[in-house]
C-alpha positions in Angstrom: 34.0 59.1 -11.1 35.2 56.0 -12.6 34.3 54.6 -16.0 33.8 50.6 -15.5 33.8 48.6 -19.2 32.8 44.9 -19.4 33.3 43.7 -22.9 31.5 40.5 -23.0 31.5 38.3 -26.6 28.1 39.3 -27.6 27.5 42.8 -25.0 29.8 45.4 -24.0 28.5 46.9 -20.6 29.6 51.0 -19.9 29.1 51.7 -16.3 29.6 55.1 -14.2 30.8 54.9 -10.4 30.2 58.0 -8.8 31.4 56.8 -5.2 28.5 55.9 -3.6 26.7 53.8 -6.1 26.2 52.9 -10.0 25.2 56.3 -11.9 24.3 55.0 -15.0 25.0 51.7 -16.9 24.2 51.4 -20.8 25.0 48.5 -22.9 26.1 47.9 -26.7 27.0 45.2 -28.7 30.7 44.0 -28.7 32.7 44.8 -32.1 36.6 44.3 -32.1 36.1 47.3 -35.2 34.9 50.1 -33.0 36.7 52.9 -33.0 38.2 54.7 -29.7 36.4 58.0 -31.4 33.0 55.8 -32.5 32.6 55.0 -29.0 32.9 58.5 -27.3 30.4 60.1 -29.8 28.0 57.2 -28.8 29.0 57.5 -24.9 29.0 61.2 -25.3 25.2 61.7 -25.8 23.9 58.6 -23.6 26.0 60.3 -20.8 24.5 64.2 -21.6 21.1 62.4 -21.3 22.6 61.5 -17.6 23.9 64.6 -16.6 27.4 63.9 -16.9 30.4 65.0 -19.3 33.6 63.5 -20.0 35.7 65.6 -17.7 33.7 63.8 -14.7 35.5 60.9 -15.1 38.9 60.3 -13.4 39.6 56.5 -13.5 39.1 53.5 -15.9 39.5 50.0 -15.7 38.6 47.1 -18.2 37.8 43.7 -18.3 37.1 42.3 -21.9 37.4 38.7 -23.3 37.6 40.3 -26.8 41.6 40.7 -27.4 40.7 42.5 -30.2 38.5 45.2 -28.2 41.4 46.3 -25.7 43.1 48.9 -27.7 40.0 50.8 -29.2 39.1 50.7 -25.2 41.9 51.6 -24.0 42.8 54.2 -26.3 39.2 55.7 -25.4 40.0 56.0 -21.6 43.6 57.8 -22.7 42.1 60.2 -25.2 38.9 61.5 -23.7 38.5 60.9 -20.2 42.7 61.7 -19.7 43.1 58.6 -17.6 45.4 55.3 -17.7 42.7 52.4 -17.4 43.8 49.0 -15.5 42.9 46.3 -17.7 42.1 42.9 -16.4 44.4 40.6 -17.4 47.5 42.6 -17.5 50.6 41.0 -14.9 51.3 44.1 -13.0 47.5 44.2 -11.9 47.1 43.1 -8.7 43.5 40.7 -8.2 44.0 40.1 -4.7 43.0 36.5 -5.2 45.0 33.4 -6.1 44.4 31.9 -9.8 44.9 28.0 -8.7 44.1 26.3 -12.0 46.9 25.4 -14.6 47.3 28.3 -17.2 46.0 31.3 -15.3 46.5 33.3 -17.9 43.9 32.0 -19.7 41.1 32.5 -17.5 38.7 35.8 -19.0 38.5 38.8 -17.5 34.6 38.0 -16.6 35.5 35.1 -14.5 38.1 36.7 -12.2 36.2 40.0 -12.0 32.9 37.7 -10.6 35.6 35.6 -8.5 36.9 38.6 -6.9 33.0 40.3 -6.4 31.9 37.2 -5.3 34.2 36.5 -2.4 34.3 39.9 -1.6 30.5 39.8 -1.0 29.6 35.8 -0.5 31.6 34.0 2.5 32.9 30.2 1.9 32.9 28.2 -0.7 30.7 29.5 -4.0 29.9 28.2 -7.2 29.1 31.3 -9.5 26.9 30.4 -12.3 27.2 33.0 -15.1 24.4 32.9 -18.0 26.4 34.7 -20.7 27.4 34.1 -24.4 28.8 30.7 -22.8 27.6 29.3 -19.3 30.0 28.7 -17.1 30.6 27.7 -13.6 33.3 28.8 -11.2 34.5 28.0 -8.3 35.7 30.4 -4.9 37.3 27.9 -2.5 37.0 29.2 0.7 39.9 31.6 0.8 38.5 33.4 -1.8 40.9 31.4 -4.8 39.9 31.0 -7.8 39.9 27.3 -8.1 38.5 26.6 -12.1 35.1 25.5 -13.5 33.4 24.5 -16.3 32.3 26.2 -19.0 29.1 24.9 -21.6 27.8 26.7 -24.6 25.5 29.7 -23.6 20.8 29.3 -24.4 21.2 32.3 -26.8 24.2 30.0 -28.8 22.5 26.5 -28.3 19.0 28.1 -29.6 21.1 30.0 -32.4 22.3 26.1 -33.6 19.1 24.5 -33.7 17.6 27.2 -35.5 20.6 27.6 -38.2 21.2 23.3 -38.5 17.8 22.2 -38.6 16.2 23.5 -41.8 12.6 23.0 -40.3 12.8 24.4 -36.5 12.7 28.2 -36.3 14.3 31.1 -34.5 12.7 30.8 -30.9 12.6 33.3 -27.9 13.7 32.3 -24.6 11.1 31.3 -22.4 10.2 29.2 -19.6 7.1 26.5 -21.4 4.0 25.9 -19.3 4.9 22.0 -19.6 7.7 20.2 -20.1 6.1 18.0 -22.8 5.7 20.4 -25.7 2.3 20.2 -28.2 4.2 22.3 -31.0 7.5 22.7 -32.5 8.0 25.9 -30.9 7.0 24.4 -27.2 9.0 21.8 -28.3 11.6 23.3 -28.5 11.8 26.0 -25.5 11.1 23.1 -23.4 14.1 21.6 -24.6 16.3 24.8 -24.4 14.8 25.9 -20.8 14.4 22.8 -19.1 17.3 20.9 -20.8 20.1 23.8 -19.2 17.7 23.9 -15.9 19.2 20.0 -15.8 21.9 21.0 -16.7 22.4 23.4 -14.1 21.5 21.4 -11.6 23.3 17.9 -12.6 26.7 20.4 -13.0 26.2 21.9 -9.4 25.2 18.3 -7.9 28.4 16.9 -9.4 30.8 19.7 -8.3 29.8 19.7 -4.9 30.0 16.1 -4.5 33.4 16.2 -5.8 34.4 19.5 -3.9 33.0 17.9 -0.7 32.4 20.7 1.1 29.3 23.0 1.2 29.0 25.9 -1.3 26.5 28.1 -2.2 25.6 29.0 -5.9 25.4 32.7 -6.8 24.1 33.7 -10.7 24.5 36.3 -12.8 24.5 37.3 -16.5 22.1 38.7 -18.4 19.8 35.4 -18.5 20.1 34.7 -14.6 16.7 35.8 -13.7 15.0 33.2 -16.2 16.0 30.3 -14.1 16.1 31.7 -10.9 12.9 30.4 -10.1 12.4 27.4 -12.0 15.4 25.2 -10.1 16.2 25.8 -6.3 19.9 25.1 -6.7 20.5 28.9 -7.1 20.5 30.5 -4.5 21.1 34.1 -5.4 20.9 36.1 -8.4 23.2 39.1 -8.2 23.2 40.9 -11.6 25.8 43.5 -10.8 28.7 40.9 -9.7 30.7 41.3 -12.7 31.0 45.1 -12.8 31.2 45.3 -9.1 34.7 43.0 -9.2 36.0 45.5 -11.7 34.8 47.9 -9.5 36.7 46.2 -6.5 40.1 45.4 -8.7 40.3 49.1 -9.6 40.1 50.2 -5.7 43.2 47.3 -5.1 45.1 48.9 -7.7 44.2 52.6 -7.4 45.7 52.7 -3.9 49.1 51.3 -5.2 49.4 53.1 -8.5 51.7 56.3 -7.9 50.1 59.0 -8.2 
């Protein structure tokens, strides 16, 4: 089975492959401290509760946007599950897409694992709108390249700021208001959070297609994706699972080559 890890800024995902389909997925929040030995004792007893043991696994691969993280990961394939993980980002990994923008390797591990799903699943030209600790948009020209984007600060950030800034306006949840014109501070302001990125959203994607000139279809994901889905009909699919499924894709690539 392979072990799939997405360490996001603010979530680090832990997902089994059996072969056929996701096993099990569990979540934690991302720390650059974490031990290689903290995480197995937590993995250990969320995968017991699965069904499965350490010894089931027999691949690894990585994608993090926290430098920091990678060793502690790494280390935590080599030691307990016995296995050499491919980690996205490193040269001698193969993506099987082209990285057309000016400093490729500065592009996180998120945005090429989604460019790589995405394709892989989605035909022509795609704008993949990912809700995560930032927003961003990226764009798969049609030959499956990953051809830049744009990236914005994320709702759980930009609520964050108004509540730490403004001495008067609380800590607010997320939620879509039943007006746009809110009666209270705290309508107020989740109209401004929701329906300010929902113009957002769909400003950014008019002005990249009109300057991409071709047709493209917008795919989202993150953890945040199915909030908007509904309230904007510029996206057009919400695929949850794109992320981990483009690590899932880069490790088949690479497993192939590796010797064994």
């Amino acid at each position: 089975m392979l072990l799939a890890v997405d360490a996001g800024n603010t979530n680090t995902l832990f997902a089994v492959h059996d072969g056929t389909g996701w096993r099990a997925q569990w979540r934690t929040s991302t720390s650059d401290t974490r031990t290689a030995d903290e995480y197995m004792v937590w993995l250990a007893q969320l995968m017991e509760l699965e069904g499965l043991t350490r010894k089931d696994i027999d691949g690894a691969v990585i994608g993090t946007v926290v430098p920091q993280s990678t060793f502690n990961l790494r280390t935590l394939c080599r030691r307990y599950f016995n296995c050499d993980p491919f980690v996205v980002g490193d040269d001698t990994l193969d993506l099987g897409i082209e990285i057309d923008v000016d400093k490729p390797e500065d592009v996180g591990a998120d945005r090429l694992a989604n460019a790589v799903a995405a394709h892989t699943s989605y035909e022509n030209s795609l704008i993949v709108l990912d809700f995560g600790t930032a927003t961003t948009f990226d764009i798969v020209n049609e030959r499956g390249a990953y051809a830049g984007g744009i990236i914005a600060p994320g709702v759980n950030l930009s609520v964050e700021a108004l509540h730490s800034h403004a001495a008067k306006l609380p800590r607010i949840a997320i939620a879509r208001p039943d007006h746009v014109i809110g009666k209270s501070t705290v309508t107020a302001m989740q109209s401004g959070v929701y329906w300010g990125y929902v113009s957002m959203i769909e400003g950014m994607v008019r002005r990249i297609k009109a300057e991409y000139g071709k047709p493209m279809k917008v795919i989202a994901t993150g953890g945040l994706a199915s909030i908007f889905d509904n309230a904007t009909d510029v996206i057009e699919i919400v695929d949850r699972d794109l992320t981990i499924r483009g690590l899932l894709e880069i490790y088949h690539r690479n497993a192939v080559q590796r010797p064994a």
